[in-house]
N, C-alpha and C positions, 0 to 999 in steps of 0.2 A: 729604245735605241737613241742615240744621243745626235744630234744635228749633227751636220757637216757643212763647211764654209768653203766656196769659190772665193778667192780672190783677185780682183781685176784692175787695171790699170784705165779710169777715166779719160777718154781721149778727146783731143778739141773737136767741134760740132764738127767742121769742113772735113777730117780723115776721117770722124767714123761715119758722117756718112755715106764717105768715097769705099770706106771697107767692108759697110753694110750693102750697101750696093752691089755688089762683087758676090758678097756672099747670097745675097737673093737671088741674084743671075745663075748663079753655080753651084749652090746646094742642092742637092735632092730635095724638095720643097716638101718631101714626107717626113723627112728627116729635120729640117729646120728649124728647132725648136727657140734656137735663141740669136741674137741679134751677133753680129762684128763683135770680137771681145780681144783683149791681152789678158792674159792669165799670168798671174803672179806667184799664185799657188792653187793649187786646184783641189785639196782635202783640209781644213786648216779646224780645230775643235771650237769649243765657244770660247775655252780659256783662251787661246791660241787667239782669238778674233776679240778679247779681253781687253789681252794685252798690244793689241795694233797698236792705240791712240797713245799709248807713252812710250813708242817708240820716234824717234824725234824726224820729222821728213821734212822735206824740201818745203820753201817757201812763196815759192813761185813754180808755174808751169815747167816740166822739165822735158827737155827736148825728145824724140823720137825722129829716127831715120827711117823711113821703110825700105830698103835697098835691094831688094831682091826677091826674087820667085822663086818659091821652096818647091820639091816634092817631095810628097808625106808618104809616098808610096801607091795610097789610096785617095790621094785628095792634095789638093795644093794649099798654101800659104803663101803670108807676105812674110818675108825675115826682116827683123824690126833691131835696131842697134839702140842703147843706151846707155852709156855708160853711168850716167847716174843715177839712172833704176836701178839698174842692176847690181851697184853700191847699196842704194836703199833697199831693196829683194834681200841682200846678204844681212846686212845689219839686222832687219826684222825677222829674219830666220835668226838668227843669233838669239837674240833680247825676245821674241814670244816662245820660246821654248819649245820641252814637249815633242814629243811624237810626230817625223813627218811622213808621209807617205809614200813609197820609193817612188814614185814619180817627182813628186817633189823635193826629194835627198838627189835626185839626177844633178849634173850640171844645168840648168836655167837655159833654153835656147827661145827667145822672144820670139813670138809669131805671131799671126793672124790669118787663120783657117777662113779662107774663103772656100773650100771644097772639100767634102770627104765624105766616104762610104759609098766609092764608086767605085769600077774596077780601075786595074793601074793604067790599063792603056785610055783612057777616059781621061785620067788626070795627069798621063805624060803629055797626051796630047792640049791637054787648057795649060800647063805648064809652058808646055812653048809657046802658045798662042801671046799666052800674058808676057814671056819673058820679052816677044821679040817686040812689041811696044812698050817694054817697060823703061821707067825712069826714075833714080830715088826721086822722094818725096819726105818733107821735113814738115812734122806735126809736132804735137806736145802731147803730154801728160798732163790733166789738172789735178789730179786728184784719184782716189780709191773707192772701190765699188765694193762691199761686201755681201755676198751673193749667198744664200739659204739655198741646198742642194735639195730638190724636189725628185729624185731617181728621173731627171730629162732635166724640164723644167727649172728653172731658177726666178726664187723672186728676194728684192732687195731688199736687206735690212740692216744696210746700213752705206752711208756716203760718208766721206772724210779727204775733205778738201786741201789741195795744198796750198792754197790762202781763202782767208776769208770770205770768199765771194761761194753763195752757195746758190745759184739762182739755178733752175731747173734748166735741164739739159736735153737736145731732141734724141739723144744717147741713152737719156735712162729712162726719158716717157718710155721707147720703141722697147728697152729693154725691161719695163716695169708688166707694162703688158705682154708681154712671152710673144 
């Protein structure tokens, strides 16, 4: 059977640990297997994760909005805006080719699941909770996580920085160790 790749979106230390945080509070902690994440692409092959690194991305930190409190139905999120992700999302779907997974052929809606695999009225109600204090909050992106699919589980096996600075991050210890 052949891998399968998570792709994520590196986030500055101060939001993920404000998104991890959230997510410890509000995940079912049986459930919890992995840290605060952006998802870029959530099925990607090895060709697919080959071809990442010659596709041309940003040079610097690219901005994140978190604006709003999602309901998932079953779980909440944060709705995350970027317009220059979400350029760079489109182009590297373009240029690594290849088979994507109807999830990933969907339109792109950025999140961060802070809750899920509860019932709905559990996450209508942390939905308002979070809404009626909520306030955007403006982070960055530094860079790309590429994530080995373990059927739960993810471990990393590969980073790809949008500048040269590669110095370890309390984002990818937390997320190295599951």
């Amino acid at each position: 059977m052949e891998a399968t790749f998570v792709l994520t979106a590196e986030m500055d230390d101060e939001s993920f640990a404000w998104l991890d945080g959230l997510r410890r509070e509000y995940f079912p902690p049986e459930r919890n297997v992995l840290s605060a994440h952006l998802t870029l692409f959530h099925q990607l092959s090895p060709a697919q994760v080959a071809r990442l690194r010659s596709v041309q991305r940003p040079c610097a930190p690219v901005e994140l909005r978190f604006d709003r409190v999602v309901f998932l139905g079953f779980g909440v999120a944060l709705g995350v805006r970027s317009a220059e992700l979400e350029r760079w999302r489109s182009k590297a779907r373009a240029e690594t080719g290849g088979e994507f997974s109807r999830q990933d052929s969907q339109p792109w809606k950025p999140h961060v699941t802070v809750q899920n695999k509860v019932t709905a009225e559990s996450a209508r109600q942390l939905q308002h909770a979070l809404a009626r204090g909520f306030s955007e909050r403006v982070g960055t992106a530094t860079g790309l996580l590429v994530w080995q699919y373990l059927g739960g589980p993810w471990t990393l096996a590969d980073r790809i920085a949008f500048t040269g600075n590669l110095k370890s991050s309390p984002q990818m210890d937390l997320l190295r160790r599951g």
